[in-house]
C-alpha positions, 0 to 999 in steps of 0.5 A: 387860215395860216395866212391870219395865224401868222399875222395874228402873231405878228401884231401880238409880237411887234404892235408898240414896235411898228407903232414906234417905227411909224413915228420916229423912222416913218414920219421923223425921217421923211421930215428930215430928209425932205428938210435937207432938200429944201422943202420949207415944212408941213404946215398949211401945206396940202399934202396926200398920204398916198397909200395911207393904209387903214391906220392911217398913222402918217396922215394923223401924224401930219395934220397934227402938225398942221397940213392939210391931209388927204389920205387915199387908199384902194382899200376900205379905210376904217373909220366907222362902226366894225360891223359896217367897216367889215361888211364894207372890206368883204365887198371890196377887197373879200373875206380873208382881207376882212378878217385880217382887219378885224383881228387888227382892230379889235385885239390889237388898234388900241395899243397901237394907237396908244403908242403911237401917241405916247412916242409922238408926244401929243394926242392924234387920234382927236385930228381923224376929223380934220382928215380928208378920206378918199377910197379909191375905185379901181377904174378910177384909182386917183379921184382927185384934181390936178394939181392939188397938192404941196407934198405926195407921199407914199410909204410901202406903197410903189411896191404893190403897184401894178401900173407903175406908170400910171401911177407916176403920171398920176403923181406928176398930175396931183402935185402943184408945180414946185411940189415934191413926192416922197416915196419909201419903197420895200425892195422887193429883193431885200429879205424881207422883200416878199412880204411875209410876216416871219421875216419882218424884222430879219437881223433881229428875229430871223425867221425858223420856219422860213427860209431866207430869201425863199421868195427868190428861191424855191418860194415854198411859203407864198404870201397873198399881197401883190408885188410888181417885182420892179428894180431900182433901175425900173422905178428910176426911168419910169419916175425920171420920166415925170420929175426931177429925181433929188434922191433914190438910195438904199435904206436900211429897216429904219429907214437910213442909208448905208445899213444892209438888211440880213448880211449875217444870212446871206451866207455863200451858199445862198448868194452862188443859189442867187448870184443872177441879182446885184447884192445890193439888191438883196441887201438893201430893205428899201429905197429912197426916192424923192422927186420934185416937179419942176415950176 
């Protein structure tokens, strides 16, 4: 329960602010760099939100601006009636994931949402209709034909991953010749690479009760998520393999190159403590990639 505590406190805190971040650094900024890489723009473009989560913001932000969005993820992704939807989390990903999703829903969608739209401009709830749904299986994760779409994209979503190859093959296969994938991937070495909720915003609000970089260190307050632990370099060679690699650069909290995450509190002591990992890895939040597939 102190798992459901502590993102209890993370929503009541940070709702408008993530909401926020999903527009203007999430969808604002991937538009902007796929822009400066040639790609052409969203509209009528059949595009997969890989990884969409179930707030599905990215996607609901793309077909508002006139894709065609498939929106795919290995968790129940809730659209219909709670009790149904909660009934339908316990089956696939157990108890504690549900009530982490009920308690976003119910005490905290609403005003997320209600950001959300405020700072995009435009009502996006309405285009939930024009969105293709798909909930992955887990002997089947990619349930789609091969290529199918203009444009994949994933956000915090590598990171989770456990076959990273497969995953990069299931890419190469999903895209149209010419197509491009844009990935945002949470460094699993940065500060706030272990995923846990008190270090979520770690130059702004760092963390009392959890040591910095406690994840690479003694690793005295666990979460439950998976993390495959990858490098840069790993993530590089295994996407390398598959496409051609336009862009892969360190990204600070806001999702822009050249700021450092958590500088101020990578003090001596704890960087002798971490010395066997590059800086930039512990300082870098995220990692840019975009690939493209060759005609």
């Amino acid at each position: 329960m102190k798992e459901v505590t502590s993102i209890y406190k993370h929503h009541l805190s940070f709702t408008e602010r993530c909401a926020e971040h999903d527009h203007n650094n999430t969808f604002k900024k991937m538009m902007r760099d796929l822009h400066a890489v040639g790609y052409k723009g969203i509209k009528g473009q059949s595009i997969l939100d890989l990884g969409c989560g179930t707030r599905y913001s990215l996607a609901l932000q793309l077909a508002a601006n006139g894709a065609n969005v498939t929106a795919l993820d290995v968790d129940y992704i809730i659209t219909d009636w709670l009790p149904l939807s909660i009934y339908r989390i316990i089956k696939k990903g157990g108890i504690l994931r549900a009530i982490k999703a009920a308690v976003r829903r119910i005490l905290f969608d609403k005003r997320y949402y209600r950001t959300l739209e405020k700072v995009a401009g435009q009502s996006l709830l309405n285009f939930r209709k024009k969105i293709t749904f798909v909930v992955a299986e887990a002997e089947k994760l990619y349930p789609l034909p091969d290529e199918s779409f203009d444009l994949i994209v994933a956000i915090a979503v590598l990171e989770h991953v456990t076959d990273v190859r497969l995953f990069a093959s299931e890419v190469k296969r999903m895209l149209k010749p010419g197509g491009y994938f844009y990935a945002i991937i949470h460094n699993f070495y940065s500060l706030s690479g272990g995923h846990h909720p008190e270090w979520a915003f770690p130059d702004e609000h760092p963390s009392k009760i959890v040591p910095p970089w406690d994840h690479l260190r003694a690793n005295r307050f666990p979460v439950s998520a998976y993390l495959n632990k990858l490098r840069p370099e790993q993530y590089l060679d295994i996407f390398g393999g598959k496409l051609q690699i336009i862009i892969f650069e360190g990204r600070d909290l806001n999702h822009d190159a050249g700021g450092l995450e958590g500088e101020s509190l990578l003090t001596k002591e704890i960087y002798q403590e971490l010395s066997q990992y590059p800086k930039d890895h512990l300082l870098n939040r995220d990692w840019c990639m975009i690939g493209f597939k060759s005609e």
